[in-house]
C-alpha positions as CSV (number, residue, x, y, z in Angstrom):
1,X,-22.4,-16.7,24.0
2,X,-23.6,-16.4,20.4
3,X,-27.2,-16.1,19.8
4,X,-27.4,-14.1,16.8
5,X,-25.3,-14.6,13.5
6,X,-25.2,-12.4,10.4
7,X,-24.0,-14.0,7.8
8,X,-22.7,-11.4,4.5
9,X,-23.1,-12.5,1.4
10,X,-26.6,-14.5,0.0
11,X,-25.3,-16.6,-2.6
12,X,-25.7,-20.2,-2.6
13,X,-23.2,-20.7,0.2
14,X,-24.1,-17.7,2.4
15,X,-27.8,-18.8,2.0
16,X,-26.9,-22.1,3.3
17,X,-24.8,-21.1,6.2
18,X,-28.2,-19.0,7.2
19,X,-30.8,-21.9,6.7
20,X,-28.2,-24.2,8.7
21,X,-27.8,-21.2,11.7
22,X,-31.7,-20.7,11.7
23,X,-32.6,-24.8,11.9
24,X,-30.5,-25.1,14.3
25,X,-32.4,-22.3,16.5
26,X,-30.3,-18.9,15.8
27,X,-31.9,-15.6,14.9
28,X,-29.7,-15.0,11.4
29,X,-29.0,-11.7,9.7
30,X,-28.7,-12.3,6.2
31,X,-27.3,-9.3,4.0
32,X,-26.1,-8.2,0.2
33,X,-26.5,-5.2,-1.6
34,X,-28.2,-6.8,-4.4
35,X,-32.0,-7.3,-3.8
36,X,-32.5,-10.0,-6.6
37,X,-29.7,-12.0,-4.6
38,X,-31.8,-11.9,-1.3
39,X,-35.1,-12.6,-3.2
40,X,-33.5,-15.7,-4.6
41,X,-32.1,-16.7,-1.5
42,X,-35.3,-16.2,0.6
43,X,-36.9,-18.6,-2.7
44,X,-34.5,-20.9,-2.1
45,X,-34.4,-21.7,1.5
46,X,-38.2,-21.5,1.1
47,X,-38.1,-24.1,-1.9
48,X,-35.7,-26.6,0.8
49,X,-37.7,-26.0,4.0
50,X,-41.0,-26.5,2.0
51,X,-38.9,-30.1,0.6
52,X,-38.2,-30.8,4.6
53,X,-42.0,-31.1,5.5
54,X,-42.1,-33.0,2.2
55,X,-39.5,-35.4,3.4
56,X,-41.2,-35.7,6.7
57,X,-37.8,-34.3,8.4
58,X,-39.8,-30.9,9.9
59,X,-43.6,-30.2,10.9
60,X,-45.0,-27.3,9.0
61,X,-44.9,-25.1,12.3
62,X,-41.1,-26.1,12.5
63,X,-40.7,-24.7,9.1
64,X,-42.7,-21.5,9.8
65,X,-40.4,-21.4,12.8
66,X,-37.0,-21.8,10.6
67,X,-38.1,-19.3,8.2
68,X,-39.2,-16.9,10.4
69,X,-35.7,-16.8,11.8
70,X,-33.7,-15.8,9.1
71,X,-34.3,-11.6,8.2
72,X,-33.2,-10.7,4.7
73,X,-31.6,-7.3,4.1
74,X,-30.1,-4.5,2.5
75,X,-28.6,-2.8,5.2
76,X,-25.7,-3.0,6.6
77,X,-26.6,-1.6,9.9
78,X,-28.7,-4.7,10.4
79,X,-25.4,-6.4,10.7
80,X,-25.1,-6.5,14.3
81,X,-24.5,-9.7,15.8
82,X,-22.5,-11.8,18.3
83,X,-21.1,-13.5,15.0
84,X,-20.2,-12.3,11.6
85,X,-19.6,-14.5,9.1
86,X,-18.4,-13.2,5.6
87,X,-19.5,-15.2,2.3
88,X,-19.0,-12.9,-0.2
89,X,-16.3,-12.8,-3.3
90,X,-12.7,-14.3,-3.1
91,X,-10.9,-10.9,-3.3
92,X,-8.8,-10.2,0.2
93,X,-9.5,-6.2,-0.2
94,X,-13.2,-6.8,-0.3
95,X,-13.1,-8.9,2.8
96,X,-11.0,-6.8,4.3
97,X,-12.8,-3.3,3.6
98,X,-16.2,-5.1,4.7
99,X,-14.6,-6.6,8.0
100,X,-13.3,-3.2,8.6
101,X,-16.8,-1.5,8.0
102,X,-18.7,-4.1,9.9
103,X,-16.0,-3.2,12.9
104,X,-18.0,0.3,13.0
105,X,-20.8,-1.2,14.2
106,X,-19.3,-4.5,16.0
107,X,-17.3,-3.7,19.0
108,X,-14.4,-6.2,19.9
109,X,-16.6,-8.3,21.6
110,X,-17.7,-9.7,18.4
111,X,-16.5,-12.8,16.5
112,X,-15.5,-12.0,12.6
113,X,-15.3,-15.4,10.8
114,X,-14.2,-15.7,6.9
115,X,-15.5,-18.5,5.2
116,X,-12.9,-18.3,2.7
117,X,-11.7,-21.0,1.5
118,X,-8.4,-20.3,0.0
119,X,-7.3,-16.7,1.1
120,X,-4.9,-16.5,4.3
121,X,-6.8,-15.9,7.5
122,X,-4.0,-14.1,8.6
123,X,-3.5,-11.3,5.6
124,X,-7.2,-10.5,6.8
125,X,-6.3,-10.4,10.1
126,X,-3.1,-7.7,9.4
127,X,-5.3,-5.0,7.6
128,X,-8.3,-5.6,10.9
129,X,-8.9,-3.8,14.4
130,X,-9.3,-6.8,16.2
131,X,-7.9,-9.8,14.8
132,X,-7.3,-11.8,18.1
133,X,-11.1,-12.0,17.1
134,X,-11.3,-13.0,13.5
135,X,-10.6,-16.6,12.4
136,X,-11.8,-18.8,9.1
137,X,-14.9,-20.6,9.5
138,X,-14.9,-22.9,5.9
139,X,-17.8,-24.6,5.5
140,X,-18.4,-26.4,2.5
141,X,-21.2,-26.7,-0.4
142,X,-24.1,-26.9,-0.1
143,X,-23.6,-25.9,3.7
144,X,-26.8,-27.0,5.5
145,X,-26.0,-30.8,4.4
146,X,-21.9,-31.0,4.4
147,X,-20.5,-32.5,7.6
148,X,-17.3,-30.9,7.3
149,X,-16.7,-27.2,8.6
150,X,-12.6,-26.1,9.0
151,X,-11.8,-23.6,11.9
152,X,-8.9,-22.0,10.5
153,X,-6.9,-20.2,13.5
154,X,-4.7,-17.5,12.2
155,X,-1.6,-16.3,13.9
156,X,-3.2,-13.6,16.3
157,X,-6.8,-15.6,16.7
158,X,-7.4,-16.0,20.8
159,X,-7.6,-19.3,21.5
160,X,-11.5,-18.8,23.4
161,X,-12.6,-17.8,19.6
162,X,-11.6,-21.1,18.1
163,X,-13.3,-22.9,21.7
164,X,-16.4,-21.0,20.6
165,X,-16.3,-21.7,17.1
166,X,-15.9,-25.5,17.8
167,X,-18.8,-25.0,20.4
168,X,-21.0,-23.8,17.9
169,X,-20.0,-26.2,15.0
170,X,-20.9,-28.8,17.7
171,X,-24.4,-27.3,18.1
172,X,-25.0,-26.9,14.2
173,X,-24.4,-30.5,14.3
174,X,-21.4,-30.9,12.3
175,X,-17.6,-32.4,12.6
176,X,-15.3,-29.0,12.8
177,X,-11.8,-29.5,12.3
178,X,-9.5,-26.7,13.8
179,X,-6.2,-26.0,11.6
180,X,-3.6,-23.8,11.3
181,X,-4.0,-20.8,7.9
182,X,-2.0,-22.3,5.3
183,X,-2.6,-22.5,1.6
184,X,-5.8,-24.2,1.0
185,X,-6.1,-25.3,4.2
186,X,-6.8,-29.0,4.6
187,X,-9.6,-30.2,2.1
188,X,-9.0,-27.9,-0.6
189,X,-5.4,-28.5,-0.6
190,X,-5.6,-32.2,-1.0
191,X,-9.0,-32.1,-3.0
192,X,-7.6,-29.6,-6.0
193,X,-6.0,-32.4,-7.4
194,X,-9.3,-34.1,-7.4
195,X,-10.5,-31.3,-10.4
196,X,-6.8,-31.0,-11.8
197,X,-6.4,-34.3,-12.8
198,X,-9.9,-34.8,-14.2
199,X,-9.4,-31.8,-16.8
200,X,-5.7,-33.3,-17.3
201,X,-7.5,-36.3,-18.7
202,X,-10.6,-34.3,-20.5
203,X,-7.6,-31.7,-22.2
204,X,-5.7,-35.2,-23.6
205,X,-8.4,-36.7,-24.7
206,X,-8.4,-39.9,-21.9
207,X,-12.1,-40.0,-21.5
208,X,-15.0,-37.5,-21.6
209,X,-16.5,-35.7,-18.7
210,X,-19.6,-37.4,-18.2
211,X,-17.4,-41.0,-18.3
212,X,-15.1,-39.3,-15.3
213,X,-17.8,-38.4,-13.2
214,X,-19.4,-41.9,-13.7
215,X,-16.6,-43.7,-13.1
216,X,-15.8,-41.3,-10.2
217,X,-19.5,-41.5,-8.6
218,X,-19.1,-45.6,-8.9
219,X,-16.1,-45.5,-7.1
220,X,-17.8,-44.1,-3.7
221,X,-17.7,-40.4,-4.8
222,X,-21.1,-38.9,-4.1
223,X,-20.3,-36.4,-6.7
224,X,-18.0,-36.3,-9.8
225,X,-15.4,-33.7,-10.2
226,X,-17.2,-31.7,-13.4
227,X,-20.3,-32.1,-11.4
228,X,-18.5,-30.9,-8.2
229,X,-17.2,-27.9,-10.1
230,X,-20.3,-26.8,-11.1
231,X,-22.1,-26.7,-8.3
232,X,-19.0,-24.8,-6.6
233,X,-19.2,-22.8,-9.0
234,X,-16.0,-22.6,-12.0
235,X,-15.7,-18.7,-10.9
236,X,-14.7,-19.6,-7.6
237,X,-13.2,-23.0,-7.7
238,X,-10.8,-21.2,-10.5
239,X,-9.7,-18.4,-8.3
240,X,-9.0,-21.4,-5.5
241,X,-6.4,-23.0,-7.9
242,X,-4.9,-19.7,-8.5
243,X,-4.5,-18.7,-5.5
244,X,-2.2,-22.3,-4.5
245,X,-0.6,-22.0,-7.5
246,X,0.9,-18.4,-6.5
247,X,0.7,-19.8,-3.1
248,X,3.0,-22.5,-4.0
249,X,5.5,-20.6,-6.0
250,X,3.8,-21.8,-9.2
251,X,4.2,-25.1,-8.6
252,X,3.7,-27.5,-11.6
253,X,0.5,-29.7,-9.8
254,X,-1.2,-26.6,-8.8
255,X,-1.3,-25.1,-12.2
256,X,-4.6,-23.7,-13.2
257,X,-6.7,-26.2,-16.0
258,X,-7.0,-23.6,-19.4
259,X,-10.2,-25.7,-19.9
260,X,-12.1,-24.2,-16.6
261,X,-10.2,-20.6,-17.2
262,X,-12.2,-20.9,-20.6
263,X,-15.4,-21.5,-18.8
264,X,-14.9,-18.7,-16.5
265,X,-14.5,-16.3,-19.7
266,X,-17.0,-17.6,-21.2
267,X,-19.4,-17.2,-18.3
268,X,-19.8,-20.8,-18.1
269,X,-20.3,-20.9,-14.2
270,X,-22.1,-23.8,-13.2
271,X,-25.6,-24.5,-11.6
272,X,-25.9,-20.2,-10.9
273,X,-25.3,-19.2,-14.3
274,X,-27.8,-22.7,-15.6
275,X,-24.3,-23.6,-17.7
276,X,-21.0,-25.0,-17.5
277,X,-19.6,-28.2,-18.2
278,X,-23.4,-29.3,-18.4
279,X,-26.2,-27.5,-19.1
280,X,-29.0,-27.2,-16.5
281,X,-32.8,-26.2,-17.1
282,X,-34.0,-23.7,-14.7
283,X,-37.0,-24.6,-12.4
């Protein structure tokens, strides 16, 4: 049974998938190396809780209770849990290399869950001790609003892993879909075309960006693509596209946009970085 999660990685996903863990009554681990990451995280899940009471969604001692469940740190030996998930960079030897050190400390009984979102779940498992225990656990941004989460069983995952992932999906309160690893998955598979074909019609001059997200928004979209993208991040949702277009052989209609690759150079990031295809003002 799981009752404590570490989750790796505070960025703006890993801090959601703790705040989501901790409202829903788990004691959460959440780790980086980088102390300004954790400070901003801790800020940030403060800033939504404190929005909550706000709201009138949570009492004040319900927030004290959330917040009190979630431990930021910066060591790696606090990782011990009944379930780790992994938020950190899109690179398959970082995951791998921090799967394997968390292994150390984690015996087999332990669930390893990647929340990648376009690397294959069973590459990670090939280079891991126990991959009959490791699956992909995708949830999407930001992560303690979005319904979605994909279960992503690779080729050695043990079937009681996946029954306990959907279990606790279930008790997070979301709608977990299990599929097979394959490029992209399910949503981002389908959805990249969703970006692609918006910076298709920004690079030939069709429309502008803030027209295509209106127009997009109107049509039932709760958020535009550029908008999307930004708040995604254009570091990550870039490497996503890259990695289905080598996925895919190069296929033409997963080519990467030069307009985002020029964004990424640039340092153009999105929300994080307070700029990318529209400027944000922090606060």
């Amino acid at each position: 049974m799981i009752k404590k999660i570490a989750v790796i990685g505070a960025g703006t996903m890993g801090s959601g998938i703790a705040l989501c863990c901790a409202q829903h009554g788990f004691e959460v681990v959440l780790y980086d190396t980088a102390s300004e990451v954790l400070k901003k995280a801790e800020a940030g899940v403060e800033k939504i809780t404190i929005g909550l009471v706000a709201k009138g969604k949570i009492s004040v001692s319900e927030q004290e209770s959330i917040n009190g469940r979630i431990r930021y740190s910066g060591d790696i030996n606090d990782c011990k849990a009944d379930l780790i998930i992994e938020a950190i960079i899109e690179k398959l030897e970082a995951k791998t290399s921090l799967f394997n050190s968390l292994s150390e400390m984690n015996g087999s009984a332990t669930i390893f869950a990647s929340n990648t979102s376009s690397l294959s779940v069973n590459q990670i498992q090939a280079a891991f001790k126990y991959p009959e225990q490791m699956a992909g656990l995708h949830f999407f941004n930001p992560a303690h609003i979005m319904k979605l989460v994909e279960i992503v069983k690779g080729k050695n995952t043990d079937s009681a892993v996946i029954e306990e992932l959907h279990a606790l999906c279930v008790q997070l309160q979301k709608t977990p879909v299990v599929c097979k690893d394959a490029p992209g998955f399910i949503v981002n598979r389908v959805a990249r075309h969703y970006y692609l074909e918006a910076m298709n019609i920004l690079e030939h001059g069709g429309a502008s960006i803030e027209q295509i997200d209106k127009i997009m928004e109107a049509t039932g979209f709760k958020m535009g693509p550029f908008r999307l993208m930004d708040l995604i991040g254009n570091d990550i949702n870039f490497a996503v596209t890259e990695s289905l277009y080598q996925a895919f052989d190069n296929a033409p209609r997963f080519r990467p946009s030069p307009i985002q690759q020029a964004k990424v150079k640039a340092g153009h990031l999105g929300r994080k970085t307070q700029k990318g295809f529209y400027d944000y003002v922090q606060g």
